[in-house]
Steps between C-alpha positions, in 0.01 A plus 500: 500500500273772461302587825174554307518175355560315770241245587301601815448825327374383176291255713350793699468712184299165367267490836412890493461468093211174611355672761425838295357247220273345739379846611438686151258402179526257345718659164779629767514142685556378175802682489615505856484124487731511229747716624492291834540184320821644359660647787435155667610325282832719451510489891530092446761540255707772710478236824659226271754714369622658802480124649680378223794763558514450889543158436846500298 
């Protein structure tokens, strides 16, 4: 798999995306809460998958 999708990455990617929301106005968090609720949310579906393929 892919190294920059793997799931502790996209998870940090995710935390520094929330914590740069929390620290800018309020049109930017908008946006950097997006983008970290995507990478999360990718990061969730990378952990699965790579779970899912260590398990067969």
């Amino acid at each position: 798999m892919n190294k920059l999708l793997s799931p502790k990455i996209l998870a940090f990617m995710g935390g520094i995306s929330l914590i740069i929301g929390r620290v800018t106005g309020d049109l930017l968090a908008a946006i950097f809460d997006l983008i970290a609720l995507i990478t999360l949310s990718l990061a969730v579906v990378a952990y699965f998958k790579n779970k899912k393929q260590n398990s067969n």
